[in-house]
N, C-alpha and C positions, 0 to 999 in steps of 0.2 A: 736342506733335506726336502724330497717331496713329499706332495700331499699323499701318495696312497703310504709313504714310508713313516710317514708323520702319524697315519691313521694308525696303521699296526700298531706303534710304538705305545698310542692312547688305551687300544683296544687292550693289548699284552697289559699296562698295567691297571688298568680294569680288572681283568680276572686276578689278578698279583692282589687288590685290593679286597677283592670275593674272598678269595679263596683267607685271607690273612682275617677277614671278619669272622668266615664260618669257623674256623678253627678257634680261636677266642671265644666265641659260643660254645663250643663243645664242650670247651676246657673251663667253661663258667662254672661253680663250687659256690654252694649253696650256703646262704650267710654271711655277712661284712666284717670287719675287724672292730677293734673299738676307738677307732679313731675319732670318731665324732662329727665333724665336715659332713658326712651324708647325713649323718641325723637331721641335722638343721637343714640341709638341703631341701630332704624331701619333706621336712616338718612345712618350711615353705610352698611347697608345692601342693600338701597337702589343704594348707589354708587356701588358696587358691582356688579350688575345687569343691570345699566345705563351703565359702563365703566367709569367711574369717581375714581381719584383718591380716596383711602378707607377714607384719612382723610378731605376729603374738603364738609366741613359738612354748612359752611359758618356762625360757630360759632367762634366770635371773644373772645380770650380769654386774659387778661391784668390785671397786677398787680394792677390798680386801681380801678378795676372792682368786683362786689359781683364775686367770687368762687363757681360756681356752678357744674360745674365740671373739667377733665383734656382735651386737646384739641381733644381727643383722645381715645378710648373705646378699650381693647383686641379686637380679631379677632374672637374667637371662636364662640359666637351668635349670631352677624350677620351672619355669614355665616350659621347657622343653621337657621334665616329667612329668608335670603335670597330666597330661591326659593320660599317660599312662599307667598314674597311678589310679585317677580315676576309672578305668578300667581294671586292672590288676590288684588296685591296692597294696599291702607291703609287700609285694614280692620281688625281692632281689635280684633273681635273677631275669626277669622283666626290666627291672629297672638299669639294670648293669647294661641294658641294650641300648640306652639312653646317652650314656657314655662312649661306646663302641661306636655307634655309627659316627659322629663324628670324628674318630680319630681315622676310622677308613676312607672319609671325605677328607680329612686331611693328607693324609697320604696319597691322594689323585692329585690333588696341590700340586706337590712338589715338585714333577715337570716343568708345571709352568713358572713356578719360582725359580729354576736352575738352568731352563736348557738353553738359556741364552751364554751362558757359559760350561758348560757343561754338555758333553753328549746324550742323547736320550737313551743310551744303553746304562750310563752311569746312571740317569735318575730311575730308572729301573731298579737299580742294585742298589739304590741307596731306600729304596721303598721298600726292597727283601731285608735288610739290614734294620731299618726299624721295624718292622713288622717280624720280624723274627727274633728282636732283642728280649731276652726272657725277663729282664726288669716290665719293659714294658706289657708281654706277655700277662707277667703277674699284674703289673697294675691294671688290668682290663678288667679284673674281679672288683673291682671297689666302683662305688656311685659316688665319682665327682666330676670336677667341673676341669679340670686342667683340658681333657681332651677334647673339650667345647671350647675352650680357649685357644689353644692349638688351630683348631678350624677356623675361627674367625679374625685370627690376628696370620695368619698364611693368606686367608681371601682379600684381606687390609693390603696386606703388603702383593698381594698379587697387583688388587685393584691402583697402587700406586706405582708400581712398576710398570704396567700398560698406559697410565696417563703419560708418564713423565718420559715413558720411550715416545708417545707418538706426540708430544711437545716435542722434545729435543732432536725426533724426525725430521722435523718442518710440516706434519700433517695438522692441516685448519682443521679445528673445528669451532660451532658457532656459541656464541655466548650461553642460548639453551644447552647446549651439550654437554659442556663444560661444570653449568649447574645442577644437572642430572648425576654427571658423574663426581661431582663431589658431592651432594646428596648423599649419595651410594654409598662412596666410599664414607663419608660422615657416620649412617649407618654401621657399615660394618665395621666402624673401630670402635662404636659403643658397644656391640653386641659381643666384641673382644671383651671391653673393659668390665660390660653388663656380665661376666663369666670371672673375670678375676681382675682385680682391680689394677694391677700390673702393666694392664691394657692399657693405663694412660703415656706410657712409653709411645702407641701407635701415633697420635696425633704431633708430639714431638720427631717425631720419624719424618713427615712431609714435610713439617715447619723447618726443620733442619736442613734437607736437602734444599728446599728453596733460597735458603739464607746463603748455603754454599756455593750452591752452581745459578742463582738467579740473581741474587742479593736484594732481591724484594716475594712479597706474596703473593702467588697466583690468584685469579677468580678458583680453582679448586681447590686449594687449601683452606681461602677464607672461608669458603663454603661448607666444607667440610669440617671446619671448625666449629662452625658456628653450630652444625647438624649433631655432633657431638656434643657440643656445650649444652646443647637445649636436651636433651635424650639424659645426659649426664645430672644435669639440673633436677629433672624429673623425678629421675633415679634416687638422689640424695636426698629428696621432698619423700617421696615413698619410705624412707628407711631412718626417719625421723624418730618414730612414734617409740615410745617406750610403756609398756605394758606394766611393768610391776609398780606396786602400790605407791602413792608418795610416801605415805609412813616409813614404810621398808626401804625406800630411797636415800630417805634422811637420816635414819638410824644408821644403818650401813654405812652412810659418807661421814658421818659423826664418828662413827668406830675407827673409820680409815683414817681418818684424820687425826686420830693421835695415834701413828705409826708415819715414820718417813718411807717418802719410795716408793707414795702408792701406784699398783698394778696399772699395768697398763688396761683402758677400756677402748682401745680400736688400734686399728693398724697403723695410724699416724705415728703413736706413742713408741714405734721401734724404731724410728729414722736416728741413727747414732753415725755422725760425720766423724770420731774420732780415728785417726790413721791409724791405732794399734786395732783398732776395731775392725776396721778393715783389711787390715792384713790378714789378721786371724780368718775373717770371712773367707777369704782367699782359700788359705790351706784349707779350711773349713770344707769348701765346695769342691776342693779339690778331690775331698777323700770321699764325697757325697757322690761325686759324679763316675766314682769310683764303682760304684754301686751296678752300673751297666755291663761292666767288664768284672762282678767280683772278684777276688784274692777265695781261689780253691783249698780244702782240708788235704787234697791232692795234690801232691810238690808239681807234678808235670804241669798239670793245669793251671794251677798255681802262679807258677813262672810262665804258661802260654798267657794266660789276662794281663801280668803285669808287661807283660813284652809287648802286645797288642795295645795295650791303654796308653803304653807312654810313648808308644809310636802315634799312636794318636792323635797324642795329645800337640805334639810336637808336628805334628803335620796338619792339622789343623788352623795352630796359632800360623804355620808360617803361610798355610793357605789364606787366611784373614790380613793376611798383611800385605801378600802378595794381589789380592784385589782389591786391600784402598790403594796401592802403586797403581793400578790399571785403572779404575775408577772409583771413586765413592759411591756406592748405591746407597739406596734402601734397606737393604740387607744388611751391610755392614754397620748403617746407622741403628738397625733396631738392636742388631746384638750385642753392640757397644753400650748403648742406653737401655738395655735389658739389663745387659752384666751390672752397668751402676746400678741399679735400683735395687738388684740384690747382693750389693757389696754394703750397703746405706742401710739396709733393711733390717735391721735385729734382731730379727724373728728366729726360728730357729733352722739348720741348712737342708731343708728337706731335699732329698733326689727329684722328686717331684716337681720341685720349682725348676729342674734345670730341662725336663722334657719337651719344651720347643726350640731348645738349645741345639738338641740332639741330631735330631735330620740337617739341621745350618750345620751343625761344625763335622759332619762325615761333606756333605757338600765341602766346604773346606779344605778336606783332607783331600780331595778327589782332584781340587782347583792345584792344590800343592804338585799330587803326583804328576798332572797334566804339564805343568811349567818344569820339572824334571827331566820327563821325556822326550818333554818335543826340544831340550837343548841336545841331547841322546842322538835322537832318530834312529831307533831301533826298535820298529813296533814289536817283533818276535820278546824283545829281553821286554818293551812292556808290560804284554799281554801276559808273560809267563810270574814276573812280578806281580801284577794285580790279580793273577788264578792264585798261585800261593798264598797269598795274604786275605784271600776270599775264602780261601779252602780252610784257615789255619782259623779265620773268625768263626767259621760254621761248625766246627770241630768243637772250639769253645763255647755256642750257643747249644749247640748238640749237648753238651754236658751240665751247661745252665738249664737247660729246659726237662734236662730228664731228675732234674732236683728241685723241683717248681714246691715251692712250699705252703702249696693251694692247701695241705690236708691243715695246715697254721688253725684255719679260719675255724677250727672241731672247736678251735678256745675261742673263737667270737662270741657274740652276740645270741649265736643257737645255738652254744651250748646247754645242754641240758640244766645245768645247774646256774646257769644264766636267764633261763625260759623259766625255770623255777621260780627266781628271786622275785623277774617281772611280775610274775603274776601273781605273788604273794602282795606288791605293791597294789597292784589295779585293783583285787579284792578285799585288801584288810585296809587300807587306806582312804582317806574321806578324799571326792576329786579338788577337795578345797586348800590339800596337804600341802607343805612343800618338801620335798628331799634331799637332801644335801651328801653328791656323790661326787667321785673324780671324773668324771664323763655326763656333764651335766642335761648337754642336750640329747645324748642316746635314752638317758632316762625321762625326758620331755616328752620325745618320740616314742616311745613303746609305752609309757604309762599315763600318758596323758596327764602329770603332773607340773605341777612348777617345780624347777627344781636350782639347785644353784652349786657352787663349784666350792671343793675344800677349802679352808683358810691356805693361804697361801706362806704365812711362817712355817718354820720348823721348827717343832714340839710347839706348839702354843701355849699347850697347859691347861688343864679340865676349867678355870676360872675363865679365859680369853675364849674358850669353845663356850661357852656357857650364854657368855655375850655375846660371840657371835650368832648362836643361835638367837637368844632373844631378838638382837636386831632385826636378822634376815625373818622372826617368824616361823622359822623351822619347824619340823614334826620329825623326820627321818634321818638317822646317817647311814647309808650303806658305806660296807666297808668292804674292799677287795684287794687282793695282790696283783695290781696289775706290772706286769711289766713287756709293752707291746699288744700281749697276749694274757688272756686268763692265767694265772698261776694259781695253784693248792692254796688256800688262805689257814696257814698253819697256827696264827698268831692274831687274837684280835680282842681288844680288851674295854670292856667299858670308857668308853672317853672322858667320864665324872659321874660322879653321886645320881646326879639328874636324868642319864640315860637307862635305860631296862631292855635286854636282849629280845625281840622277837620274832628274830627266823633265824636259822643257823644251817646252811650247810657246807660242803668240802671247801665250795668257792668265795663266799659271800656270808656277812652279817647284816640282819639289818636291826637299827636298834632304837627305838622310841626317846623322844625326848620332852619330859616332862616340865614345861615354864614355869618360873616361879609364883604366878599368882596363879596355879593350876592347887 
């Protein structure tokens, strides 16, 4: 291709990437869900900015407590909110922007990850395809880190596909060069991992490919390693520190300690090798990634997603397969050793984990239809196949996007009778309290409490809530129906003797709890 054709190509999707920011902006809807992940995000960011140490979030974290996250979040996106909370302070929709522009630098990416196999008209259209996909759509309303992740772990693998073509060139370059660019690249696989820890996949990515096509280690992997290891080290020194009391530590690990099974306290704790474990994953993600293409309340539509996903799907894998025959890259290594980590991974199959999955496996499907055709050679019956199947996905995006479930978010966090609760907490409460809610760090973040997470049994029993408060210290329990979203709180009953109601409305109880040397 030439350079003025090459230019256009860049320039086109440039504006493809503007224009897919601006509109995600438009469509931004005021308020987050109760998911929890931004709270601690930006609770981080905000210590940052305070002078507060990064982990004292005043989310109490304990093996007998629901697992709702680790005590502790990487560094890398707080610090990319941070100034803008410092400016802005809590507003979401400021901060939602923090998220979005990376996902639109990602999306310039993917050229250069593709067009070495790929035509630049297809990485075009695979940049309208995710940028038009209404899951992803909807996910641009939330403050988190995947599409910071996305961007750094696409520049990773960019930066190792340009090495490893102009090695395998025959292009010199000099020892300095060399450790520049593994520097670089060192960097930007931590500022992947610094975003989601998943990211330790990237550095396995280079060490791999060397092992394969070298059979020893480059000067830029060791380098790069090593730039890694130390960035990572760093990281893991910073997210040490644990804030809540020893007392409350020890009481808590004493309670846990007579119950088997205790909760997991970090991501480690989900690594489950067992093969029925992983097959479930499988189907698991299967129906997770299903979530791109959903299954409509509309039969036509209905039957157009599932006809579109499972061609997909199917054209995908056979495009994965059809470029390790051709060659093993980088690409094919990361999404291999992506997949394993979340087939190993226990946690629970969010859609979300599979969004740098998405633009690889339409690439994929594109490499598939390309080895179709050109056995063909009929560009006419091509072109006329990939306009139909372009027209038939926009049809389906057209109907996902005009059922965007932005208005969801009325049950977040601004809900009224959510904005209520809060500030019944911030005022009637000592800042010395701690609160004991199902969303431990949303209530951290908005009430400037300690707070800590349900007993994680089921029915405990007013005696084991009793002690568990005692141990944790406790002062509050709020009580909600959550499910996803705010639901009506129709039903909600003193949890024993020792608690006394003191706020009550449609959504929400909150109820006092009195210690026994009180």
């Amino acid at each position: 291709m030439n350079l003025s054709r090459s230019a256009f190509w860049w320039r086109f999707n440039l504006v493809i990437a503007v224009l897919i920011g601006i509109v995600y902006t438009l469509s931004f809807y005021p308020g987050q869900d109760w998911g929890g992940d931004y709270s601690q995000y930006i609770h981080h960011a905000a210590n940052l900015i305070e002078g507060k140490h990064y982990s004292d979030t005043g989310y109490i974290i304990s093996d007998i407590s629901e697992f709702v996250g680790p005590a502790a979040y990487p560094p890398v996106f707080p610090f990319l909110l941070a100034p803008v909370y410092a400016i802005t302070g809590l507003d979401f929709e400021a901060l939602k922007l923090v998220s979005l522009i990376p996902f639109c630098l990602a999306l310039l990416l993917l050229p250069a990850l593709f067009k070495a196999k790929v035509p630049f008209a297809y990485c075009s259209v695979i940049i309208v395809l995710v940028g038009a996909n209404p899951f992803f759509w909807e996910y641009s309303n939330r403050v988190m880190s995947d599409f910071t992740f996305m961007l750094f772990t696409y520049l990773s693998l960019f930066l190792m596909q340009r090495n490893v073509d102009a090695q395998s060139g025959g292009n010199q370059t000099t020892k300095g060069a060399t450790a520049c660019n593994g520097l670089l690249l060192g960097i930007t696989m931590y500022l992947a991992f610094g975003s989601r820890e998943i990211g330790i996949v990237l550095p396995l990515c280079i060490l791999t490919y060397d092992l394969i096509w070298r059979r020893r280690l480059s000067l830029l992997t060791i380098i790069s390693w090593l730039t890694f290891a130390t960035l990572a080290y760093a990281q893991h020194t910073l997210l040490q520190a644990n804030f809540t009391p020893q007392p409350i530590q020890h009481n808590l690990a004493a309670l846990a300690a007579q119950f088997s099974a205790p909760a997991a306290s970090s991501h480690l704790a989900f690594i489950n090798l067992d093969p029925a474990s992983i097959l479930d994953r499988i189907l698991r993600y299967r129906w997770a990634l299903n979530e791109f293409l959903p299954a409509q309340h509309n039969a036509f539509f209905s039957g157009l997603n599932t006809l579109l996903f499972n061609g997909a799907i199917v054209l995908g894998i056979a495009g994965f397969f059809i470029a390790m025959i051709r060659k093993v890259t980088v690409l094919e290594i990361f999404v291999g050793g992506y997949i394993a980590v979340l087939l190993i991974f226990g946690s629970p199959t969010y859609p979300r984990y599979l969004l740098p999955l998405v633009p690889l496996g339409i690439y994929y499907v594109f490499i598939c239809i390309d080895a179709v055709f050109d056995r063909i050679h009929s560009p006419t019956l091509r072109n006329t196949a990939l306009g139909t199947a372009l027209a038939l996905v926009f049809i389906s995006y057209g109907n996902g996007i005009a059922n965007q479930p932005f208005t969801n978010q009325d049950m977040g966090i601004t809900h009224p009778d959510a904005q209520a609760m809060f500030e019944f907490v911030r005022n009637h409460t000592d800042p010395d309290d701690t609160i004991v809610f199902v969303k431990p760090r949303t209530m951290a973040l908005l009430t400037n409490r300690q707070s800590i997470g349900l007993l994680r049994m089921p029915d405990p029993g007013p005696e084991l809530i009793n002690r568990f408060f005692d141990a944790a210290e406790a002062d509050y329990l709020v009580d909600m129906n959550l499910n996803v979203w705010a639901r009506p709180l129709t039903h909600s009953d003193l949890p024993s003797e020792r608690f006394q109601r003191v706020f009550r409305n449609e959504f929400f109880a909150v109820y006092q709890y009195r210690h026994a040397d009180e």
